[in-house]
C-alpha positions as CSV (number, residue, x, y, z in Angstrom):
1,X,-8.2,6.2,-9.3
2,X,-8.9,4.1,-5.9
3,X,-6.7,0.5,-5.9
4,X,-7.3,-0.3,-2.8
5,X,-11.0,-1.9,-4.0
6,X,-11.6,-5.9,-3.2
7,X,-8.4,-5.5,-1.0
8,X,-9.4,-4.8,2.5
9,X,-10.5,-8.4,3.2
10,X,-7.5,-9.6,2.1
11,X,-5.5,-7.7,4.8
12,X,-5.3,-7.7,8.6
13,X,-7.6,-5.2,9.9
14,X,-9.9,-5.2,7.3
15,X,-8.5,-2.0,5.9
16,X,-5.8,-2.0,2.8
17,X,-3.5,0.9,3.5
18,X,-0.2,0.2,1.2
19,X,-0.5,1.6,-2.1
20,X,-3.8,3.5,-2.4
21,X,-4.3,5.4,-4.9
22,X,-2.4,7.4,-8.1
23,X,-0.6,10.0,-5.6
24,X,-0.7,8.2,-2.1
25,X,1.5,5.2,-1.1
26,X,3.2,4.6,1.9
27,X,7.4,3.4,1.7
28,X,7.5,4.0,5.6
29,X,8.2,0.1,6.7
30,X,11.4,0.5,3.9
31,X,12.8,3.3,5.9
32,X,11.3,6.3,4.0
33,X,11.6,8.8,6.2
34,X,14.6,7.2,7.6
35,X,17.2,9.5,6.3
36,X,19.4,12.5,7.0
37,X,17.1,15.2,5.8
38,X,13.7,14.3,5.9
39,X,12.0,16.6,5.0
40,X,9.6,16.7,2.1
41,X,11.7,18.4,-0.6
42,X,14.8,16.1,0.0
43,X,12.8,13.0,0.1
44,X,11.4,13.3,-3.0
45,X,14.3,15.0,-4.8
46,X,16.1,11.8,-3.4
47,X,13.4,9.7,-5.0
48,X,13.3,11.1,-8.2
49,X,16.9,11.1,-8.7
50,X,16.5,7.3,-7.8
51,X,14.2,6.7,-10.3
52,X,15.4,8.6,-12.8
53,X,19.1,6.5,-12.7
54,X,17.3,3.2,-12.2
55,X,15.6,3.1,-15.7
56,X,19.1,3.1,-16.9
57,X,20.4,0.1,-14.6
58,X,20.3,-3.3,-16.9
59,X,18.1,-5.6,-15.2
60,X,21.3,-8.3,-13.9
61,X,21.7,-8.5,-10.3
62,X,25.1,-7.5,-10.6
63,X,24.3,-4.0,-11.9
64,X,21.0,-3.9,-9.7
65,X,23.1,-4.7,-6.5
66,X,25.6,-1.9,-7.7
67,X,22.8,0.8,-8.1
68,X,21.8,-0.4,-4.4
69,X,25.2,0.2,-2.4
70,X,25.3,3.2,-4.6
71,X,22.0,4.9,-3.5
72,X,22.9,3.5,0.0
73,X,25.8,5.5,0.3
74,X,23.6,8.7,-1.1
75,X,21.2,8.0,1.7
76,X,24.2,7.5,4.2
77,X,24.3,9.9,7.2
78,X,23.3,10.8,10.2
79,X,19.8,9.2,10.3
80,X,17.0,9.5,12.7
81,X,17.1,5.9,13.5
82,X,20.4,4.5,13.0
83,X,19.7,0.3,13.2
84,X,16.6,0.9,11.0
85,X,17.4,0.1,7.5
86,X,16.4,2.6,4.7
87,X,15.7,0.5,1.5
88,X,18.1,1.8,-1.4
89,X,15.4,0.6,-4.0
90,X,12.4,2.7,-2.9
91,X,11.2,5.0,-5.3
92,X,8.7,6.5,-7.5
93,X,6.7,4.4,-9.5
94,X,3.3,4.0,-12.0
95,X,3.4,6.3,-15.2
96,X,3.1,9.7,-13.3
97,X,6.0,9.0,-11.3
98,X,3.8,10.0,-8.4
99,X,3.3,7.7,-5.1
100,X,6.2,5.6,-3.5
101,X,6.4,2.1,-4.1
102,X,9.3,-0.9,-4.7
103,X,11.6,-0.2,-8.0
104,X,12.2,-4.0,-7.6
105,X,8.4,-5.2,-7.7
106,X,7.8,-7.3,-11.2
107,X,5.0,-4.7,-11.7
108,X,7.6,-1.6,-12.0
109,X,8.5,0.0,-15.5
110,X,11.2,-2.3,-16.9
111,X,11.3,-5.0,-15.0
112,X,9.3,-7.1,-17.3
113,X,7.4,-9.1,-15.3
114,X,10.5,-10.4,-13.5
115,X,10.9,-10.0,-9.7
116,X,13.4,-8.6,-8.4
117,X,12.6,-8.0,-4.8
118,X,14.9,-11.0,-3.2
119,X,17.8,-8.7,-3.8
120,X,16.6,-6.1,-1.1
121,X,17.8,-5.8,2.5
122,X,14.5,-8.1,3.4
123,X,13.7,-9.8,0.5
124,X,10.5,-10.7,-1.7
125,X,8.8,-12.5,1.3
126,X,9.0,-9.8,3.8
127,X,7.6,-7.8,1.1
128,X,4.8,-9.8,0.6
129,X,3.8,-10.6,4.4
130,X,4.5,-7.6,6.8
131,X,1.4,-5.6,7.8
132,X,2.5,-2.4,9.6
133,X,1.5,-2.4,13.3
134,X,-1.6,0.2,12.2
135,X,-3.3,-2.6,10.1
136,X,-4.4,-4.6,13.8
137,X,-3.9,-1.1,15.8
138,X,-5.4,1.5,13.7
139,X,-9.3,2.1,14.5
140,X,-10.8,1.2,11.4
141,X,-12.9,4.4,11.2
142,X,-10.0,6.8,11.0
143,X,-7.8,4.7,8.6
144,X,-10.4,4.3,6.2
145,X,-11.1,7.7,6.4
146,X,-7.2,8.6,5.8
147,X,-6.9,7.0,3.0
148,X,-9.9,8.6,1.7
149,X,-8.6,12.1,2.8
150,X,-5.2,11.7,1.8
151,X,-4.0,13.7,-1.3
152,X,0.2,12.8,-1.7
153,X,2.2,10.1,-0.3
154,X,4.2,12.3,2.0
155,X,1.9,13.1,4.4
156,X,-0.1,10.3,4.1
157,X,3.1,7.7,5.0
158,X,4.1,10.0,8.1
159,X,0.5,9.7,9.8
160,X,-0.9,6.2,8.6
161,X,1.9,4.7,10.8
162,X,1.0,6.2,13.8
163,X,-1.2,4.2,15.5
164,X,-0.6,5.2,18.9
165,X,-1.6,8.7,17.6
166,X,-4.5,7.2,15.8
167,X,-6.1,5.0,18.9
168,X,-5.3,8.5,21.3
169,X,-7.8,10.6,19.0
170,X,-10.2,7.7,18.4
171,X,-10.3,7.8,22.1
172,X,-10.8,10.6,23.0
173,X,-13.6,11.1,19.7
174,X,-15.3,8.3,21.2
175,X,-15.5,9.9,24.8
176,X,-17.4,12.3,23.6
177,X,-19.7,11.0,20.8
178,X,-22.5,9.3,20.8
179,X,-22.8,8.1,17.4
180,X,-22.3,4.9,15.3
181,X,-19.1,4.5,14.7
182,X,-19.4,2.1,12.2
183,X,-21.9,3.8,10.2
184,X,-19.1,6.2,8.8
185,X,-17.4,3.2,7.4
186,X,-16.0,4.4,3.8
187,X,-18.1,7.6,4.1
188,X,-17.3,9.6,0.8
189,X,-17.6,13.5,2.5
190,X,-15.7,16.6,2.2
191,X,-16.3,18.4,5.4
192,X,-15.1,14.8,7.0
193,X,-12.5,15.0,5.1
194,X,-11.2,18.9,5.8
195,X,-10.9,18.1,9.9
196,X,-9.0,14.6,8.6
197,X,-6.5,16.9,7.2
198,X,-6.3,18.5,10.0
199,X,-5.1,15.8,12.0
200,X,-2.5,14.9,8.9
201,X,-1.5,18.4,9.2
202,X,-0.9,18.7,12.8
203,X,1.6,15.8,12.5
204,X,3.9,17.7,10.4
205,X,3.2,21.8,12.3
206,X,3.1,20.7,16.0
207,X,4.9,23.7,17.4
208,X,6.3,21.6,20.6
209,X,8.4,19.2,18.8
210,X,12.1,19.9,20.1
211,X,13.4,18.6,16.8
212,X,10.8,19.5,14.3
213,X,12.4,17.7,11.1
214,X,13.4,14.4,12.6
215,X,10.8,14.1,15.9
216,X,7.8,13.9,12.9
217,X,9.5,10.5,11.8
218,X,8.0,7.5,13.6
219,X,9.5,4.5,14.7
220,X,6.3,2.0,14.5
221,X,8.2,-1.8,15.0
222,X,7.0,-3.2,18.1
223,X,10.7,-3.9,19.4
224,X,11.2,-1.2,21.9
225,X,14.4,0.3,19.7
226,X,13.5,3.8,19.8
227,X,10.8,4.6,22.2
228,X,9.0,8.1,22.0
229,X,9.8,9.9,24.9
230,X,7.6,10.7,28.0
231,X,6.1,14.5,27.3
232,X,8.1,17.1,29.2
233,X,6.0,19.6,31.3
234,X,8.8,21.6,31.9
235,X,8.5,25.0,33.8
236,X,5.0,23.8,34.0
237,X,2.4,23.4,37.8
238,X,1.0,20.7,35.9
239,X,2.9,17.5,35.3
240,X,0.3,15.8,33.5
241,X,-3.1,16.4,30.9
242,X,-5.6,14.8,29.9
243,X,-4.2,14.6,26.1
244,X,-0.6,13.2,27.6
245,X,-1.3,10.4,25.2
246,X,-1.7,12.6,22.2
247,X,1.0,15.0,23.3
248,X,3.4,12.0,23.4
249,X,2.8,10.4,20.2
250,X,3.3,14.1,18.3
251,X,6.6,14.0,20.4
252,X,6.0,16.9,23.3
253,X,8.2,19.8,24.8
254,X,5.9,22.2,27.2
255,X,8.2,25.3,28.5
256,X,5.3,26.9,30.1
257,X,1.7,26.5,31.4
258,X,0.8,28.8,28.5
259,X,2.6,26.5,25.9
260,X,0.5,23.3,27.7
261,X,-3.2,25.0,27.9
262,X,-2.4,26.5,23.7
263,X,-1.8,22.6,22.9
264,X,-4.6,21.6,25.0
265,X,-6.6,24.2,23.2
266,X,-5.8,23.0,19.9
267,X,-6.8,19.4,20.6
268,X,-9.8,20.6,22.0
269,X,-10.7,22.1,18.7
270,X,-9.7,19.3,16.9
271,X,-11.7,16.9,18.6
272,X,-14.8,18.6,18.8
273,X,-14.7,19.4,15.2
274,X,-14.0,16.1,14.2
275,X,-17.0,14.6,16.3
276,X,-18.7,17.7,14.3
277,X,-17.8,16.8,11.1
278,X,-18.4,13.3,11.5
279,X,-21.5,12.5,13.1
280,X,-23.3,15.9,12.0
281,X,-23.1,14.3,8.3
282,X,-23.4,11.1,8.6
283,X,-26.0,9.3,6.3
């Protein structure tokens, strides 16, 4: 089930990303990934013991506000990004329990309509008016195509935020194609969609990340807080490449030449088979 449709002119960008589809939703702006462990199977056992205890909460403030500094303390710790807040109301929602969205929204199970939102860290009105920095950044080409390509809410969070990352590929895509970009605009294909994955994928297995777990969680507010580091050529004769822009937004360690022409390699690849992929099928 798409819900995104009659959306994207509604939205900066001209492309809805928030809450897409049955399984993929993105809780990145309310500190998703903004926790001690944040990895895959912690953030979602975190979520659905969240969920789970909320349906029991009576819908007062008092008791709402309660189950918040509760679940804050839960998510307490030492956190990737101290001064960014992780929401204590973000959870699972719709019948499946399957995509992130607000527990406080007036659309969530048991809330009746009523909304609850202005009791969040934010409130209601940030809710309703911030656009992530990828809804003006993003290229339009690859976020449509993400959403399209995404299957689960964890992976599609960690990479639709990235729109350094996004605007690095879709430069280097465009250097070497020569088709119409705009053309591929909500092109429904499979083969597009397998090197898309790719890309989602490469996010969370880059083998140069010094800090695997955490270095995968992206800091996307435009306030200079927590900057991604420069990419370290270390050990290396080169103190540059061509991808330096990729390499930094995946968060970059290179011990050794060999380690900086492997990641060079694997770009390569990715590139070429996404300019493949996209333009060889194109209608």
């Amino acid at each position: 089930m798409t819900i995104w449709k009659d959306m994207d002119d509604q939205v900066p960008g001209g492309v809805y990303l928030c809450q897409v589809s049955e399984n993929v939703s993105c809780g990145a702006c309310c500190g998703l990934y903004n926790v001690p462990d944040p990895s895959r199977d912690a953030v979602e056992g975190m979520l659905v013991r969240r969920t789970t205890l909320f349906e029991t909460v009576p819908r007062n403030w008092e008791d709402i506000e309660d189950f918040g500094r509760q679940m804050a303390v839960e998510a307490s710790g030492d956190r990737p990004f101290p001064e960014f807040h992780h929401c204590p109301y973000i959870g699972l929602i719709d019948s499946g329990r399957s995509r992130v969205g607000c527990l406080l929204h007036p659309l969530a199970d048991g809330n009746n309509g009523v909304d609850f939102r202005g009791l969040s860290y934010y409130g209601g009105m940030a809710c309703r008016l911030y656009f992530c920095p990828t809804f003006n950044m993003g290229p339009e080409l690859l976020k449509d195509l993400i959403r399209h390509a995404a299957v689960d809410w964890y992976h599609y969070g960690l990479i639709i935020t990235e729109a350094g990352l996004l605007c690095a590929v879709f430069d280097q895509l465009r250097s070497i194609s020569s088709g119409d970009f705009k053309r591929l605009r909500r092109l429904d294909n499979g083969s597009s969609f397998d090197c898309i994955r790719q890309l989602m994928d490469m996010k969370l297995t880059w083998p140069f990340q010094p800090f695997p777990e955490t270095d995968r969680v992206n800091y996307f507010f435009k306030d200079g807080l927590y900057k991604k580091p420069s990419v370290s050529y270390k050990g290396n004769s080169l103190t540059f490449s061509r991808y330096d822009d990729i390499f930094k937004n995946l968060v970059s360690v290179f011990q050794t030449d060999e380690h900086l022409r492997f990641a060079e390699t694997m770009i390569d690849n990715l590139i070429k088979e996404m300019a493949y992929r996209l333009f060889s099928f194109a209608p």
